[in-house]
N, C-alpha and C positions, 0 to 999 in steps of 0.2 A: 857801690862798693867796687873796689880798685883788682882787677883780675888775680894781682896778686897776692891780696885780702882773703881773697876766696880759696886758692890755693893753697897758702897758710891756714888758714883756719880748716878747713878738709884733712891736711894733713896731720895736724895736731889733734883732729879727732879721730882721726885712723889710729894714731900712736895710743890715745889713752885707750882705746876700745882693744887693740890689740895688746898693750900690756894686761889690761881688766881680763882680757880671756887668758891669757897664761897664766894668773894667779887663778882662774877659774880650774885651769888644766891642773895646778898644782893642788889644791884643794881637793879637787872628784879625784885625785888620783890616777889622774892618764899621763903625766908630767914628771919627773922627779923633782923635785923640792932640794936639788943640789948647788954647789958650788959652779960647776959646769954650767947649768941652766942659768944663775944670776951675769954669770961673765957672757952667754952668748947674749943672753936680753942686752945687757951694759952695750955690747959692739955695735948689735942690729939697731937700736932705738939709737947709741949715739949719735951715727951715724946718719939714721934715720931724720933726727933733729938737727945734724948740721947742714944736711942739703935742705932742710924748709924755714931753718931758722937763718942762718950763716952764707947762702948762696940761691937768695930767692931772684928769681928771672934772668938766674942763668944757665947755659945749657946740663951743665953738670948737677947745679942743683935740681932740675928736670929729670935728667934720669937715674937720679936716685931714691927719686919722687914714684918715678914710676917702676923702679924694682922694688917699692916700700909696698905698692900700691898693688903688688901683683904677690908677691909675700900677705895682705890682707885676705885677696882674694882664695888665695889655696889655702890658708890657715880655712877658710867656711868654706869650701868647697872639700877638703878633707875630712871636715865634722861631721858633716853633712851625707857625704858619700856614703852608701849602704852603712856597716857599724859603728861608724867615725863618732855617736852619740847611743851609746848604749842604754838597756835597761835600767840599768844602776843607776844612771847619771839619771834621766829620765825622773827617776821615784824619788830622785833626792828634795831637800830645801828649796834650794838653788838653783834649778831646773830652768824653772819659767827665764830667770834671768843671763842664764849660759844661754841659753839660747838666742833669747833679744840681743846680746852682745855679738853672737857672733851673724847672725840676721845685716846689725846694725854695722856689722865691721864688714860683711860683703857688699855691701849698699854702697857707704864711705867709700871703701877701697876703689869699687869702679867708677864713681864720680874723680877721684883723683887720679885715676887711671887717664880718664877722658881728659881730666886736663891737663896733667902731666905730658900728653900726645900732643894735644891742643898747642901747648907751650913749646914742645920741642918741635914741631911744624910750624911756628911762628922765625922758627931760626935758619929755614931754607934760603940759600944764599937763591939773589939773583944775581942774572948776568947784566954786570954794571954797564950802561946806554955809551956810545960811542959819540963825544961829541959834535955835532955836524958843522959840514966846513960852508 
């Protein structure tokens, strides 16, 4: 599989896993379920999909990749953090599965973390050879 295969498909599953937890946040009730909230998703995830879909193996699409991919990482690092998943949430339906998601969205996110770097450390200029006389 083609590096950039892989970085596509990471990031496309960063994005479903991280919309799958905001409908999760909007549901348990830690979220509002407003207008505000559908327009920031619409920017973040646009956005999110034109640098993985629209600008793959280039540097811009790289670090958008990896400001997507560090937005996954503190969405599960903030749930996670001392109350971040309450009692409430906990006793609910839904429980078992907020959680796998957001597990699965911190896991995700650092793999494209690492490549996102990976990718943007492949675009270190060198110093062009001086031809000899």
């Amino acid at each position: 599989m083609k590096y950039d295969g892989t970085v596509t498909i990471t990031s496309l599953l960063a994005i479903l896993l991280t919309t799958l937890h905001l409908a999760g946040d909007i549901v348990l009730g830690m979220a509002p379920g407003n207008l505000t909230t559908l327009w920031a998703l619409v920017f973040v995830v646009g956005v999110w999909l034109y640098g993985t879909l629209l600008l793959p193996g280039r540097r811009a699409g790289y670090i958008i990749l990896l400001l997507g991919s560090l937005l996954g990482l503190v969405i599960s690092a903030v749930h996670m953090k001392g109350g971040g998943i309450g009692a409430g949430v906990l006793r609910s339906e839904g429980a078992f599965f907020f959680v796998w998601i957001l597990l699965a969205l911190g896991a995700s996110a650092a793999f494209l973390l690492v490549l996102a770097v990976r990718g943007l450390l492949g675009f270190r200029r060198t110093v062009p050879r001086q031809p000899s006389q």
